[in-house]
N, CA, C, O and CB atoms as a CASP TS submission, in Angstrom:
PFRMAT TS
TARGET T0000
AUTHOR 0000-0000-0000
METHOD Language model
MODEL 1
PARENT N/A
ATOM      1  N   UNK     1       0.821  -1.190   0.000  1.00  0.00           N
ATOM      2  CA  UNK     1       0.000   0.000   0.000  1.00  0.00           C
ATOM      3  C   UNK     1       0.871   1.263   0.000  1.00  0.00           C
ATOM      4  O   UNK     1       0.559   2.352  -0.481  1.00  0.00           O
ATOM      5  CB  UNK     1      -0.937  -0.007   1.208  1.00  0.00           C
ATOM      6  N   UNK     2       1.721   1.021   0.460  1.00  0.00           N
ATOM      7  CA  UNK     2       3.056   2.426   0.485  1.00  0.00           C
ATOM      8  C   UNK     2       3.314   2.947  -0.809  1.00  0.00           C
ATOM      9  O   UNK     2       3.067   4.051  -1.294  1.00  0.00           O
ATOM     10  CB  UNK     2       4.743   1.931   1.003  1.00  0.00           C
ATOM     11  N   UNK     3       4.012   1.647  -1.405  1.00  0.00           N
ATOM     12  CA  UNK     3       4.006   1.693  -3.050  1.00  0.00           C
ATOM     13  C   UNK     3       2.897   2.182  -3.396  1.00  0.00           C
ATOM     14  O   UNK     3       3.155   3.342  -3.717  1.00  0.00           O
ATOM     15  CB  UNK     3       4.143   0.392  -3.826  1.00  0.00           C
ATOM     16  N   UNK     4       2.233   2.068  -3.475  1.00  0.00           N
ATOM     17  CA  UNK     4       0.356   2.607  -4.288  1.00  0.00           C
ATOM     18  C   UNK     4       0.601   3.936  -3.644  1.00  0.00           C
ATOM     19  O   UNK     4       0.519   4.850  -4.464  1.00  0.00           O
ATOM     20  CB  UNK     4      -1.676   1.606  -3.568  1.00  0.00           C
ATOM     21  N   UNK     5       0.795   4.207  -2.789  1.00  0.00           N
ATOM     22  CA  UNK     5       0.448   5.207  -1.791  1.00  0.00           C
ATOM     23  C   UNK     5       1.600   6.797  -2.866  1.00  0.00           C
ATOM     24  O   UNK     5       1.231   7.901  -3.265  1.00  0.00           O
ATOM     25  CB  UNK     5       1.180   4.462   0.349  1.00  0.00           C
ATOM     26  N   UNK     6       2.667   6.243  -2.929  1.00  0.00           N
ATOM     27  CA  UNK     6       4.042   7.100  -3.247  1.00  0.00           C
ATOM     28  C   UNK     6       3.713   7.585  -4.655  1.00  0.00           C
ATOM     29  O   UNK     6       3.888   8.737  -5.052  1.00  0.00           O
ATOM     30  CB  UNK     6       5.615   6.134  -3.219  1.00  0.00           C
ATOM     31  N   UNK     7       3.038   6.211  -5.613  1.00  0.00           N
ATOM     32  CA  UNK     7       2.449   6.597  -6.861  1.00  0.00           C
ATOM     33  C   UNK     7       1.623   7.322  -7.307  1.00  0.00           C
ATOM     34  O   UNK     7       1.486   8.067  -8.277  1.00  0.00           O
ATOM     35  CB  UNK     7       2.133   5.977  -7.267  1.00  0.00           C
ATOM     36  N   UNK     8       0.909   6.904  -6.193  1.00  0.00           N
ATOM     37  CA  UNK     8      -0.495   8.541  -6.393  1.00  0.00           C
ATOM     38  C   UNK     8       0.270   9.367  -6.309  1.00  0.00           C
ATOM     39  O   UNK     8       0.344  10.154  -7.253  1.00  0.00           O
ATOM     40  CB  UNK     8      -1.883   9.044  -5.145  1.00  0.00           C
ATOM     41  N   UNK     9       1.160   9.540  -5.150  1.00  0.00           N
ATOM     42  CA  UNK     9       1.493  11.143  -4.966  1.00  0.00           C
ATOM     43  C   UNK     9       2.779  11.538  -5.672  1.00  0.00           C
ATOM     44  O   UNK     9       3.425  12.539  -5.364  1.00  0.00           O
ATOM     45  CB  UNK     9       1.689  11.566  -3.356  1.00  0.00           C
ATOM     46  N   UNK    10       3.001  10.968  -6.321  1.00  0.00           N
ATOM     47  CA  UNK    10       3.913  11.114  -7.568  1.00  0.00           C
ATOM     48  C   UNK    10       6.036  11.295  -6.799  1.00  0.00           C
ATOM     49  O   UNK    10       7.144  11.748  -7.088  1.00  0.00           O
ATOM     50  CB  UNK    10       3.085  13.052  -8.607  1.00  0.00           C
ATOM     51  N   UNK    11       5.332  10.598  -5.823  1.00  0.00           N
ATOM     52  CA  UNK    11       6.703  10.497  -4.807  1.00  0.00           C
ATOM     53  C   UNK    11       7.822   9.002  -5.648  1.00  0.00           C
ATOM     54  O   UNK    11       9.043   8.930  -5.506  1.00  0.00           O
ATOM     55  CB  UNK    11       5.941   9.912  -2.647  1.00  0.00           C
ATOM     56  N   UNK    12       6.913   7.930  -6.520  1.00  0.00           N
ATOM     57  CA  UNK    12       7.774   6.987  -6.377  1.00  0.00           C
ATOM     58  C   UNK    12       7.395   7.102  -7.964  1.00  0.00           C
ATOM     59  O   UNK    12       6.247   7.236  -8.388  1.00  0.00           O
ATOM     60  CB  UNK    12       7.604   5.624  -5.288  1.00  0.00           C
ATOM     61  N   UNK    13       8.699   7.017  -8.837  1.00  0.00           N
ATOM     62  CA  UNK    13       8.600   6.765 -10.464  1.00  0.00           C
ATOM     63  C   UNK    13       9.157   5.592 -10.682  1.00  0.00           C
ATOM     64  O   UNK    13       9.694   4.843  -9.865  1.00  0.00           O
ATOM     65  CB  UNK    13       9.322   7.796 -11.418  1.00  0.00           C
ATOM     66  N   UNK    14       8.943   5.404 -12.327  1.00  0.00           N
ATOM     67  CA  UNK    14      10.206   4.228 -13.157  1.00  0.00           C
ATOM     68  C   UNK    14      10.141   4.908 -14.349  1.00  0.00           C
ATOM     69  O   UNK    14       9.326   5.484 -15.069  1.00  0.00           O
ATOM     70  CB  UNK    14       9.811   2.284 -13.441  1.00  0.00           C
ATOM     71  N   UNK    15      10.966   4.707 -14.306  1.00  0.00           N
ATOM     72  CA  UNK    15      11.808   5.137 -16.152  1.00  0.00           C
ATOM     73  C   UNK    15      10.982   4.463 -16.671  1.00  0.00           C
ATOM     74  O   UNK    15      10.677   3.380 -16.171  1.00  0.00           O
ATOM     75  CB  UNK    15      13.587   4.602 -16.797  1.00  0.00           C
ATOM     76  N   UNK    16      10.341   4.968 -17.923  1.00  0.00           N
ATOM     77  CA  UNK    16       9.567   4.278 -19.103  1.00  0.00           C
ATOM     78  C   UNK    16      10.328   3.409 -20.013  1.00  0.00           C
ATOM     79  O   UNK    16       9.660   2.694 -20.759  1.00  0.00           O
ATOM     80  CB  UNK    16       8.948   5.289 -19.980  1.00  0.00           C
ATOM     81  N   UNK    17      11.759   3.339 -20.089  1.00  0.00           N
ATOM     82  CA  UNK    17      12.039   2.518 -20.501  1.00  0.00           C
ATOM     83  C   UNK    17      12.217   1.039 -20.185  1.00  0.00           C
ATOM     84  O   UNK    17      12.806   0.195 -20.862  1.00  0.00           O
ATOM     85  CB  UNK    17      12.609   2.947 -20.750  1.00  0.00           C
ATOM     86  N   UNK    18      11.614   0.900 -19.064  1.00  0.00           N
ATOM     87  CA  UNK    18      11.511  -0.346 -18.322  1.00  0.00           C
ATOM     88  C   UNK    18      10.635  -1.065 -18.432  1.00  0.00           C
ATOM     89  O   UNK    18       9.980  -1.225 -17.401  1.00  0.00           O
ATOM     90  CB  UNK    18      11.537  -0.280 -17.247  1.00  0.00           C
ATOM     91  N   UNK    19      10.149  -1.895 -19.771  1.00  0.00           N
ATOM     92  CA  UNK    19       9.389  -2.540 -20.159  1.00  0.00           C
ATOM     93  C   UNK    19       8.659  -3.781 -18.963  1.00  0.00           C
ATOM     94  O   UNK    19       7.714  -3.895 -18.182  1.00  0.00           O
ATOM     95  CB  UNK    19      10.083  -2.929 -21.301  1.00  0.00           C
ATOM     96  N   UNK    20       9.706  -4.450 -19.419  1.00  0.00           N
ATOM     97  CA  UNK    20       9.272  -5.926 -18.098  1.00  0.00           C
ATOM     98  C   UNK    20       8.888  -5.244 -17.128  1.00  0.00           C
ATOM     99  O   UNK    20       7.749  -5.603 -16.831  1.00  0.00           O
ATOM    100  CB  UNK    20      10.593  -7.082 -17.371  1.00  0.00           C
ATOM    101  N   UNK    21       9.469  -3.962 -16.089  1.00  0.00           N
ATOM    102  CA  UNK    21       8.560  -3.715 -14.646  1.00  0.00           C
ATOM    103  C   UNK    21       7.056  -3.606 -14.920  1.00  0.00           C
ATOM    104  O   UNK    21       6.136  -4.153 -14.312  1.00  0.00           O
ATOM    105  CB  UNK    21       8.987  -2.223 -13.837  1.00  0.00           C
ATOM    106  N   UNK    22       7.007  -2.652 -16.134  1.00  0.00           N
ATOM    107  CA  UNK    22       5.890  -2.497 -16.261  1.00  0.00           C
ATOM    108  C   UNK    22       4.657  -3.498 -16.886  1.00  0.00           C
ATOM    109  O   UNK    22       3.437  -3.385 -16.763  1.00  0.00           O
ATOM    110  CB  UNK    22       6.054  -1.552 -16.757  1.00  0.00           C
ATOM    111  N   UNK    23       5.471  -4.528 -17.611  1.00  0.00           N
ATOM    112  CA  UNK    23       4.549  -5.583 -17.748  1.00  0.00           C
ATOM    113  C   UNK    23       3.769  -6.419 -16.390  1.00  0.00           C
ATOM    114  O   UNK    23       2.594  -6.669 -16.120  1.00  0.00           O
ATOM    115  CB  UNK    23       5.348  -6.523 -18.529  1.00  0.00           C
ATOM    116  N   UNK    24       4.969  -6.667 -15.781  1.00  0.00           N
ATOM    117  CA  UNK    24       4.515  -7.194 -14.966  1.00  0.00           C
ATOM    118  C   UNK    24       3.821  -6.397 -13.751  1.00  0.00           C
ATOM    119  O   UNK    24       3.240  -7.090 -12.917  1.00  0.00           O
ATOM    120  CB  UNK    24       5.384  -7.916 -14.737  1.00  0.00           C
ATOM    121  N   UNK    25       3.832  -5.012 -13.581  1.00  0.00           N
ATOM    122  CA  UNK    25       3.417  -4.422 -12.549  1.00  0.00           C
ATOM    123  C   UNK    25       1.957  -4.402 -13.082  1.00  0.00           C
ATOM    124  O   UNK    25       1.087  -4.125 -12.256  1.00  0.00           O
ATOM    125  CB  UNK    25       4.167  -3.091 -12.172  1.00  0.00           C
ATOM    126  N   UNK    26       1.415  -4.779 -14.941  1.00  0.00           N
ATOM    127  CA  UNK    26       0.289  -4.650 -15.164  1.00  0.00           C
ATOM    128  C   UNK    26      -0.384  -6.018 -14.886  1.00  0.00           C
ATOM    129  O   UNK    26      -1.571  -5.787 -14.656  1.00  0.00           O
ATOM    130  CB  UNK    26       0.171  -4.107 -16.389  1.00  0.00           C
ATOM    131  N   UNK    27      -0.106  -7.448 -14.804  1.00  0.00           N
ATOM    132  CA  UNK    27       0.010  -8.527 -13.987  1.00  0.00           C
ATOM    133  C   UNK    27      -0.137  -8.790 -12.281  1.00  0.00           C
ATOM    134  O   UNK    27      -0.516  -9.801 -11.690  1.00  0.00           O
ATOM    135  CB  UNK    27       1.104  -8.812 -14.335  1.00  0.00           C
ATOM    136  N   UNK    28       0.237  -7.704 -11.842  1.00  0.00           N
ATOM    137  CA  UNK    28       0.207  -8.121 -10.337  1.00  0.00           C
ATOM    138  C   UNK    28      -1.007  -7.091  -9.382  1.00  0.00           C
ATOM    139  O   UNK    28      -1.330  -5.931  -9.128  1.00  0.00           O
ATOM    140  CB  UNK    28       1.982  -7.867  -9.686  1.00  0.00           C
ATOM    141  N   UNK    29      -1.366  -8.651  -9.101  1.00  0.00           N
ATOM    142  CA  UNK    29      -2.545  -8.053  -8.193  1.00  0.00           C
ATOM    143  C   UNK    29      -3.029  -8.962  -7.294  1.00  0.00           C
ATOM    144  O   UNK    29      -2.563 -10.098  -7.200  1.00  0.00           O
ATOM    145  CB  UNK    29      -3.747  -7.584  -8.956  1.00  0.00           C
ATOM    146  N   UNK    30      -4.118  -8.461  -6.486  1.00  0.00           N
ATOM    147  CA  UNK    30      -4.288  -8.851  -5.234  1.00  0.00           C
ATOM    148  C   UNK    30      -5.680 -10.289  -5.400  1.00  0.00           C
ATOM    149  O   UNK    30      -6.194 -10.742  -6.423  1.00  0.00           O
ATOM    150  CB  UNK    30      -4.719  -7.262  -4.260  1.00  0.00           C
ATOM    151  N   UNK    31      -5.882 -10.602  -4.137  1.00  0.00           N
ATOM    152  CA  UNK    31      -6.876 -12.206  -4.399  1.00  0.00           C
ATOM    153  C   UNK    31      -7.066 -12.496  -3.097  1.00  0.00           C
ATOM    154  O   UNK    31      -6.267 -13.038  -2.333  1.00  0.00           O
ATOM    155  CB  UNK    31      -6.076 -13.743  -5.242  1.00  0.00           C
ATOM    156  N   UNK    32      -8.450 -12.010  -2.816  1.00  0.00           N
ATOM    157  CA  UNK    32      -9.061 -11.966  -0.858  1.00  0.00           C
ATOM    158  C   UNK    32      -8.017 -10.968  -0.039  1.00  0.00           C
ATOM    159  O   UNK    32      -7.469 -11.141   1.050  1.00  0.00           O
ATOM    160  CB  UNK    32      -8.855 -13.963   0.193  1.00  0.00           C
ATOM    161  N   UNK    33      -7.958  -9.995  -0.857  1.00  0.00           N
ATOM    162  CA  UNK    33      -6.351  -9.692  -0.036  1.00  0.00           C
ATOM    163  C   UNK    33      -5.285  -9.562   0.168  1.00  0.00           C
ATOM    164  O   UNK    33      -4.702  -8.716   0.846  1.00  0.00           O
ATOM    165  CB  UNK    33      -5.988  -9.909   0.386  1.00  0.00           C
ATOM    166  N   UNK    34      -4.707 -10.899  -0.753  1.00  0.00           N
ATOM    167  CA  UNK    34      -3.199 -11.017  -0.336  1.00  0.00           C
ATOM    168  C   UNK    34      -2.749 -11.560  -1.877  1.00  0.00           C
ATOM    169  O   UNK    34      -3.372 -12.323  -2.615  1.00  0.00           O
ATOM    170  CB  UNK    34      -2.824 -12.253   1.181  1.00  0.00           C
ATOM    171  N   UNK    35      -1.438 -10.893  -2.099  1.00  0.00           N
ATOM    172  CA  UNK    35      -0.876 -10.824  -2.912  1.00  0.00           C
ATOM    173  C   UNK    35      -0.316 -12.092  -3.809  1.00  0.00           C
ATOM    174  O   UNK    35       0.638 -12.848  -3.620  1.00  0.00           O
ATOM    175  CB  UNK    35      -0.222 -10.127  -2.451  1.00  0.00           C
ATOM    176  N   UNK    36      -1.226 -12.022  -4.784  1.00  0.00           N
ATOM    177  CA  UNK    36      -0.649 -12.986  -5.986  1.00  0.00           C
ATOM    178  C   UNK    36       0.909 -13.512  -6.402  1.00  0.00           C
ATOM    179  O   UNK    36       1.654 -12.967  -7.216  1.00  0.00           O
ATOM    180  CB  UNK    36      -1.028 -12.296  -7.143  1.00  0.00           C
ATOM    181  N   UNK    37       1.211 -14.854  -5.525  1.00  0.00           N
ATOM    182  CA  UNK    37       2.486 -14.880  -5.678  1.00  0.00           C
ATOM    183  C   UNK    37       2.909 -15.148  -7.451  1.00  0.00           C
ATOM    184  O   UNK    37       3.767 -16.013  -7.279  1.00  0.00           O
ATOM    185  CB  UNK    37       2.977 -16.031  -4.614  1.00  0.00           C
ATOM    186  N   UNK    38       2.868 -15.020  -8.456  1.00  0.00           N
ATOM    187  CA  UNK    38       3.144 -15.550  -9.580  1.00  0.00           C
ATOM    188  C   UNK    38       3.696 -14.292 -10.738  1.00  0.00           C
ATOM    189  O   UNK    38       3.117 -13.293 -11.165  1.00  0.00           O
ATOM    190  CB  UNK    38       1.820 -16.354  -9.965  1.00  0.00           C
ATOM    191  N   UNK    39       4.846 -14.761 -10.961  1.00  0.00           N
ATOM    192  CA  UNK    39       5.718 -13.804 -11.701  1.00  0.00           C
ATOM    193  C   UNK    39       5.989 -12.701 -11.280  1.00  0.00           C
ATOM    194  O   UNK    39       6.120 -11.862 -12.171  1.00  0.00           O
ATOM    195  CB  UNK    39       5.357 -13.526 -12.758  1.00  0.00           C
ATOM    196  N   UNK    40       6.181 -12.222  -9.902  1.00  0.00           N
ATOM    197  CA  UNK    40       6.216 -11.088  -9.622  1.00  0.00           C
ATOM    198  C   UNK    40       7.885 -10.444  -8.763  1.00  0.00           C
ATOM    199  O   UNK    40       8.056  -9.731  -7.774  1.00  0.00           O
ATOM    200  CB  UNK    40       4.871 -11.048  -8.838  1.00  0.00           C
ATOM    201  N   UNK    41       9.090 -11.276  -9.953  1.00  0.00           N
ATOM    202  CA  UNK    41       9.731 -11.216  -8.584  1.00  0.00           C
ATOM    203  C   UNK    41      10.490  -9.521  -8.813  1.00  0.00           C
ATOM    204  O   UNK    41      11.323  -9.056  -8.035  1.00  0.00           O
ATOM    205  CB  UNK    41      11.044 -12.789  -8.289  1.00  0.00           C
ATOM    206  N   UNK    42      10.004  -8.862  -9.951  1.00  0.00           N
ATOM    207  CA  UNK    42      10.350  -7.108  -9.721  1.00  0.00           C
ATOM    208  C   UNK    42       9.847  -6.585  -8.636  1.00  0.00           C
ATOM    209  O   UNK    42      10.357  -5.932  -7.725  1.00  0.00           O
ATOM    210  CB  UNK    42       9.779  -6.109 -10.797  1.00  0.00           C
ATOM    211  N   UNK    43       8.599  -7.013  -8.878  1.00  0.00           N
ATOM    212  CA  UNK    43       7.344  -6.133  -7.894  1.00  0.00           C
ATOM    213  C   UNK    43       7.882  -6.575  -6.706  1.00  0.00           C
ATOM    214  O   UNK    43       7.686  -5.644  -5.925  1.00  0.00           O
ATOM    215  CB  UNK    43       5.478  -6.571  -8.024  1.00  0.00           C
ATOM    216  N   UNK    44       8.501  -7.546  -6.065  1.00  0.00           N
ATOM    217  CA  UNK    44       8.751  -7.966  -4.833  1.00  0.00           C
ATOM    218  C   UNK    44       9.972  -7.391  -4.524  1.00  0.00           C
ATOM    219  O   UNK    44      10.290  -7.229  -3.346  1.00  0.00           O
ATOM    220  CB  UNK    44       8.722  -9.345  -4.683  1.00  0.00           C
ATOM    221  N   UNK    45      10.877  -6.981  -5.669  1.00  0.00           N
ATOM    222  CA  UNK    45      11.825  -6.173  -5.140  1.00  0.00           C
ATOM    223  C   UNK    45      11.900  -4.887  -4.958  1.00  0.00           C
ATOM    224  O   UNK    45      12.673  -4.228  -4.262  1.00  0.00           O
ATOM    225  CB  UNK    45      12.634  -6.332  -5.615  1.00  0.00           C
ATOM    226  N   UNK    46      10.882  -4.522  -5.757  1.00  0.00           N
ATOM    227  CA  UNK    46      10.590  -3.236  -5.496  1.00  0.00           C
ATOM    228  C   UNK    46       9.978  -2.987  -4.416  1.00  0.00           C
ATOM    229  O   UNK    46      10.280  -2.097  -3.621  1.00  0.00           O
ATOM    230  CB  UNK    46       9.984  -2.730  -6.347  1.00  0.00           C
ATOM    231  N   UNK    47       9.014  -3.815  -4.313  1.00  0.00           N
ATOM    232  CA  UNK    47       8.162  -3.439  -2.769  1.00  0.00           C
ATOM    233  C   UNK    47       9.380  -3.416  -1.611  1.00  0.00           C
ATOM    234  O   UNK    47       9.637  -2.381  -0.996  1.00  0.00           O
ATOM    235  CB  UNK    47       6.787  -4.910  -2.240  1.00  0.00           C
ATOM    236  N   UNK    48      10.223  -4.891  -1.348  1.00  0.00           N
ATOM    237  CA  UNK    48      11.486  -4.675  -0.546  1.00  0.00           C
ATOM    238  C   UNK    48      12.045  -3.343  -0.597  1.00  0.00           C
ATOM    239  O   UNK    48      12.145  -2.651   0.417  1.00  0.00           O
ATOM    240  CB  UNK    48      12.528  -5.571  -0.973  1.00  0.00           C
ATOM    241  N   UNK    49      12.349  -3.030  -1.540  1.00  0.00           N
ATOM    242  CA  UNK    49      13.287  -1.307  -1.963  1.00  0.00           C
ATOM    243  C   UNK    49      12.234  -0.355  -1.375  1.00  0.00           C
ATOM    244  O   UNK    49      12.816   0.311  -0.520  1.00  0.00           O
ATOM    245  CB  UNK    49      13.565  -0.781  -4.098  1.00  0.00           C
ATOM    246  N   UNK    50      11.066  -0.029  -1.445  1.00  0.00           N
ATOM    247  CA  UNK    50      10.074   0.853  -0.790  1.00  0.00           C
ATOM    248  C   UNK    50      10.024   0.546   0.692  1.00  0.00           C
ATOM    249  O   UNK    50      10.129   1.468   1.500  1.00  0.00           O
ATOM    250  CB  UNK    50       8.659   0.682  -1.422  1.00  0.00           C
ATOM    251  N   UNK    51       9.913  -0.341   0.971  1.00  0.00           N
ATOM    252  CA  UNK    51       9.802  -0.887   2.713  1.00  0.00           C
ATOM    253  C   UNK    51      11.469  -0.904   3.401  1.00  0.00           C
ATOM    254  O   UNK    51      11.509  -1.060   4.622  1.00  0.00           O
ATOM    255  CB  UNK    51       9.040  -2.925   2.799  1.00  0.00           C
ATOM    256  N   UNK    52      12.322  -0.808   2.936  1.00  0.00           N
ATOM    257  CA  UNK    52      13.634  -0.236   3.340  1.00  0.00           C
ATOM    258  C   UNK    52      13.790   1.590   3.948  1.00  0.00           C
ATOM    259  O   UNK    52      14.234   2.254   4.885  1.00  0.00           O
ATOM    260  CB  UNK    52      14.521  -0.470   1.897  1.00  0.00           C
ATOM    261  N   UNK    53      12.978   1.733   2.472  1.00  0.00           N
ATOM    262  CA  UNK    53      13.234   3.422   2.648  1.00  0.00           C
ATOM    263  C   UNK    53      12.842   3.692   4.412  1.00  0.00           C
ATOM    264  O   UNK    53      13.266   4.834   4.595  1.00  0.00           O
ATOM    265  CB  UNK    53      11.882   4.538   1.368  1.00  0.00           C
ATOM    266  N   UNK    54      12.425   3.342   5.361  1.00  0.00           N
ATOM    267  CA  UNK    54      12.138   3.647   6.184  1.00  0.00           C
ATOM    268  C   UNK    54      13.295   3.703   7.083  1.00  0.00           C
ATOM    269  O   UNK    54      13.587   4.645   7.820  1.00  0.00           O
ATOM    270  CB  UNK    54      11.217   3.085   6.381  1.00  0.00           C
ATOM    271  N   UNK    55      14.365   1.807   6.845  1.00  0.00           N
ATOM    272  CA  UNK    55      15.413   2.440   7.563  1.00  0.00           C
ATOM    273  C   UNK    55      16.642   2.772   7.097  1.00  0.00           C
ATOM    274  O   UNK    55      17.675   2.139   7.312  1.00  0.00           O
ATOM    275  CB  UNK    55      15.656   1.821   8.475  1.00  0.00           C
ATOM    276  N   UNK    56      16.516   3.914   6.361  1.00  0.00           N
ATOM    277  CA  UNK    56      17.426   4.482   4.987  1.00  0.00           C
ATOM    278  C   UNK    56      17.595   5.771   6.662  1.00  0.00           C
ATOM    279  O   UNK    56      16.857   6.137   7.577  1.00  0.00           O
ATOM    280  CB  UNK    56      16.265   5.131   2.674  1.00  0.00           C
ATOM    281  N   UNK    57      19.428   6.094   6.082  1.00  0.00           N
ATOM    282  CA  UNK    57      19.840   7.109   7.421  1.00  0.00           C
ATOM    283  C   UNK    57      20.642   8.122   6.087  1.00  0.00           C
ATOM    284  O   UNK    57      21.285   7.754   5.105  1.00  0.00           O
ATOM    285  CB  UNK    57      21.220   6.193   9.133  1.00  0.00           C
ATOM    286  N   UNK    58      20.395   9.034   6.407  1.00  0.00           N
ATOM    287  CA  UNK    58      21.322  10.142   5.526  1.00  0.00           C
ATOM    288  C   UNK    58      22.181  10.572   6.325  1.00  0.00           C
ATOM    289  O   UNK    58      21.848  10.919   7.458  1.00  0.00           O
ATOM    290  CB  UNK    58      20.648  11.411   4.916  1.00  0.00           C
ATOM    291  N   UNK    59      23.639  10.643   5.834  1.00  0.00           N
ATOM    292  CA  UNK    59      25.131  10.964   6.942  1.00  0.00           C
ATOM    293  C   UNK    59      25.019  12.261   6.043  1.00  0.00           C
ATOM    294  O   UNK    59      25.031  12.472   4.831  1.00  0.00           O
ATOM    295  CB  UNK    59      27.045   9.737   6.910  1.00  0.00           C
ATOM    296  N   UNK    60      24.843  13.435   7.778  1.00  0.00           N
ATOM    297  CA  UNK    60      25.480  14.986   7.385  1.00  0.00           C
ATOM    298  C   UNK    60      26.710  15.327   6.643  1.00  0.00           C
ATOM    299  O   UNK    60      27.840  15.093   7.072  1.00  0.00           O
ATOM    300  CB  UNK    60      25.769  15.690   8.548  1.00  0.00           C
ATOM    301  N   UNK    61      26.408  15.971   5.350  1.00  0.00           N
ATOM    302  CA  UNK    61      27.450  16.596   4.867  1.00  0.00           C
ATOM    303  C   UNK    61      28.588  17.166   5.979  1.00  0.00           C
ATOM    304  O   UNK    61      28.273  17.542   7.108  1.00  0.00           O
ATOM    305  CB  UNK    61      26.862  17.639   4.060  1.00  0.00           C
ATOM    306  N   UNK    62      29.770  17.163   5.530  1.00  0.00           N
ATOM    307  CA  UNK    62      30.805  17.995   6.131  1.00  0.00           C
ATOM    308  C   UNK    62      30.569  19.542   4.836  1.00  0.00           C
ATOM    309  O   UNK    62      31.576  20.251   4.817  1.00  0.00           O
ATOM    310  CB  UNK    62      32.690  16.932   6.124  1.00  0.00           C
ATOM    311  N   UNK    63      30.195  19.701   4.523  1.00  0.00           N
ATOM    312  CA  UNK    63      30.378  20.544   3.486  1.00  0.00           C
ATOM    313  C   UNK    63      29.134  21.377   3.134  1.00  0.00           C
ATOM    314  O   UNK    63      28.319  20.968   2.308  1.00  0.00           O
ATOM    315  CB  UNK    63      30.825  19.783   2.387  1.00  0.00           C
ATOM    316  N   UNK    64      28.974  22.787   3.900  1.00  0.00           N
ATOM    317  CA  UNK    64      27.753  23.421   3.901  1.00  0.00           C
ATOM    318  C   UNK    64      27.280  23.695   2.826  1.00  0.00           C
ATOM    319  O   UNK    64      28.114  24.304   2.155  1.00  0.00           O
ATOM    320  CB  UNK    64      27.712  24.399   4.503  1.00  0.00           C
ATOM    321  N   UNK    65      25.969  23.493   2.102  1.00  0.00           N
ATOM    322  CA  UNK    65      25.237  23.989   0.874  1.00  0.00           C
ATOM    323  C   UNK    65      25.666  25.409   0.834  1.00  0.00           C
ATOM    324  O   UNK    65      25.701  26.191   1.784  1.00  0.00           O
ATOM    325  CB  UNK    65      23.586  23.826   0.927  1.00  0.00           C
ATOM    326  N   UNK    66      26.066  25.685  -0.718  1.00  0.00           N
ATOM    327  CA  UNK    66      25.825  26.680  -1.143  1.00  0.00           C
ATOM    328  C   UNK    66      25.202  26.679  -2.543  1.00  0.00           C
ATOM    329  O   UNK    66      25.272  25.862  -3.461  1.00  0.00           O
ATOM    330  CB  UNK    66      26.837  27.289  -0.989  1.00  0.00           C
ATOM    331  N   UNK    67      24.570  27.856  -2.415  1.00  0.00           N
ATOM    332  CA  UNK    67      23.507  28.262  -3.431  1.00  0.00           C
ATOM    333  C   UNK    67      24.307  29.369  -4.461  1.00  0.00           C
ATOM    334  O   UNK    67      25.068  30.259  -4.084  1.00  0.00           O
ATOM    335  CB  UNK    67      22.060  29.007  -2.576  1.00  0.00           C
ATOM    336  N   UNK    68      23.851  29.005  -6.106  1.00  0.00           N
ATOM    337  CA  UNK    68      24.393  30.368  -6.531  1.00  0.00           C
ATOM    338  C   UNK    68      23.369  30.798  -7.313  1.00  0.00           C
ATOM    339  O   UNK    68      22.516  30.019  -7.738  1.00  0.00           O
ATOM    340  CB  UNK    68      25.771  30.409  -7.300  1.00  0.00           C
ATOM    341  N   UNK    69      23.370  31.978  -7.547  1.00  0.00           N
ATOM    342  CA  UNK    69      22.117  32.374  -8.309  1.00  0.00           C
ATOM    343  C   UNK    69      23.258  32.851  -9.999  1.00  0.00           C
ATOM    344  O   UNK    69      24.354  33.408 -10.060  1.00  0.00           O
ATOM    345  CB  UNK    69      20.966  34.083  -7.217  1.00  0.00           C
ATOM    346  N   UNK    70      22.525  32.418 -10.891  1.00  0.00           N
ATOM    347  CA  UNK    70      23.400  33.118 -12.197  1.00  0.00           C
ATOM    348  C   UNK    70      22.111  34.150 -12.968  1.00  0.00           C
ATOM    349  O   UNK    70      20.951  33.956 -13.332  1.00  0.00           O
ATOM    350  CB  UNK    70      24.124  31.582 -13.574  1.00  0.00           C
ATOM    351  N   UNK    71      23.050  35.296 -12.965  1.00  0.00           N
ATOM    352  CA  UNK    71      22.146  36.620 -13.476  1.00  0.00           C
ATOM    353  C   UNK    71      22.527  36.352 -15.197  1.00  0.00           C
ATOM    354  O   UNK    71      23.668  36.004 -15.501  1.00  0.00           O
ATOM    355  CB  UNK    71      22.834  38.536 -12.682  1.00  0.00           C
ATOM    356  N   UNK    72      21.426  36.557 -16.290  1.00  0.00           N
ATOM    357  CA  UNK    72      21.560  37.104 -17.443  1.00  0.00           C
ATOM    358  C   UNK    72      21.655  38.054 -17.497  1.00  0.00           C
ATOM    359  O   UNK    72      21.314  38.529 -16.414  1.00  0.00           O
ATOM    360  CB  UNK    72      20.963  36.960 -18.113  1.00  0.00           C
ATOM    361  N   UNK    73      21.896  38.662 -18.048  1.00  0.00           N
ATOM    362  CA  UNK    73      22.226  39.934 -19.231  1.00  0.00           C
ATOM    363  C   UNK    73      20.632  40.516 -20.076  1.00  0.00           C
ATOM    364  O   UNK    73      20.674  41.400 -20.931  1.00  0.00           O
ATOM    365  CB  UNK    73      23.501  39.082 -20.739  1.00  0.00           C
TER
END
């Protein structure tokens, strides 16, 4: 549901050139509930890769952002 969730909100993409995900992401679906185990082993890694993001840690830069603005003419 996260996955579904990220797609609506346009938080989670795939490159269009990724045929097979998308075949099979048009293949996979649900049955009383629970997820259709058959041919799905993108979708299962992807779902893994989405259910990680949670314990994903970002290490502070040593190196403060800077911003530049470039003026035209």
């Amino acid at each position: 549901m996260d996955m579904l969730e990220r797609m609506r909100t346009d938080r989670f993409k795939v490159f269009r050139g990724l045929n097979e995900w998308f075949s099979e992401f048009r293949t996979y679906h649900r049955q009383d509930g629970k997820i259709v185990k058959e041919v799905d082993d993108l979708m299962s890694a992807t779902r893994y890769g989405v259910m990680m993001l949670r314990e994903a840690i970002t290490e502070p830069s040593s190196k403060p952002l800077v911003y530049t603005v470039k003026r035209y003419a």
